[in-house]
N, C-alpha and C positions, 0 to 999 in steps of 0.2 A: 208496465210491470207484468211479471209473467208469474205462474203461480208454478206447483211441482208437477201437476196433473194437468195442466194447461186449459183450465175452465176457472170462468169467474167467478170470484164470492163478492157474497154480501156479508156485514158485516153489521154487527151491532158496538160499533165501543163503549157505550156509555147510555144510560137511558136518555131516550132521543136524538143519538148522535149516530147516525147509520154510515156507512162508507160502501163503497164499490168499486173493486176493483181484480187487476188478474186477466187483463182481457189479453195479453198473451198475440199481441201483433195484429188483433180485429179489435181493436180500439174502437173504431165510429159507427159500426152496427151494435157491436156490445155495448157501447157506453149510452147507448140513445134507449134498448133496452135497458137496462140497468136503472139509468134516469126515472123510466116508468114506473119499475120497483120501486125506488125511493123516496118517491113523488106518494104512492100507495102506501109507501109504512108512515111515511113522515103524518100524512092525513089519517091515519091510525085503523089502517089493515092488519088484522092482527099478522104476526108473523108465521106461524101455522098455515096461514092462507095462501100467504107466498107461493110462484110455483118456484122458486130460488131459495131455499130456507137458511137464517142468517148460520155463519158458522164462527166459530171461536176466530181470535188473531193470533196464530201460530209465528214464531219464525223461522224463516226455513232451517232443513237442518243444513249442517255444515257452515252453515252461514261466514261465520267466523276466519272460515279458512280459505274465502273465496279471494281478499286481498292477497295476502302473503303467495297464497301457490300462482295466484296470477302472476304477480312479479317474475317467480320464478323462473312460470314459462315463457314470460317474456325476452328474460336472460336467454336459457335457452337458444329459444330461436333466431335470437342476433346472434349466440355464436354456433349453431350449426349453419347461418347463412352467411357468415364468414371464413367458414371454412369451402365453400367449394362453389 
């Protein structure tokens, strides 16, 4: 999962339900990081302490319009590449 700013969040969902994610293509350094954090709130670090502070769950924007224009340009580029 990639975030917009290409750095990971923490995340609080739900009280005591934390998540982690966002690592944006450094999956297995960040997520073994990350793990520590969670490991730390879940055992009840308050979150202020954090050096990661949790952040809302945002969806991206445009989100919505990420199908349809895909397609599109997928069209596209099968018929510019049938043309020549």
């Amino acid at each position: 999962a990639m975030t917009v700013e290409r750095l990971p969040h923490l995340h609080e969902l739900a009280g005591g339900v934390h998540a982690g994610l966002g690592y944006s293509g450094r999956g297995i350094a960040m997520a073994t990081a990350m793990g520590r954090l969670l490991a730390e709130r879940a055992l009840g670090r308050p979150a202020r302490e954090l050096p990661l502070p949790p952040t809302p769950l945002r969806p991206l924007p445009m989100h919505g319009l990420l199908v349809p224009v895909s397609r599109a340009m997928v069209l596209y580029y099968r018929w510019r590449d049938g043309r020549g």
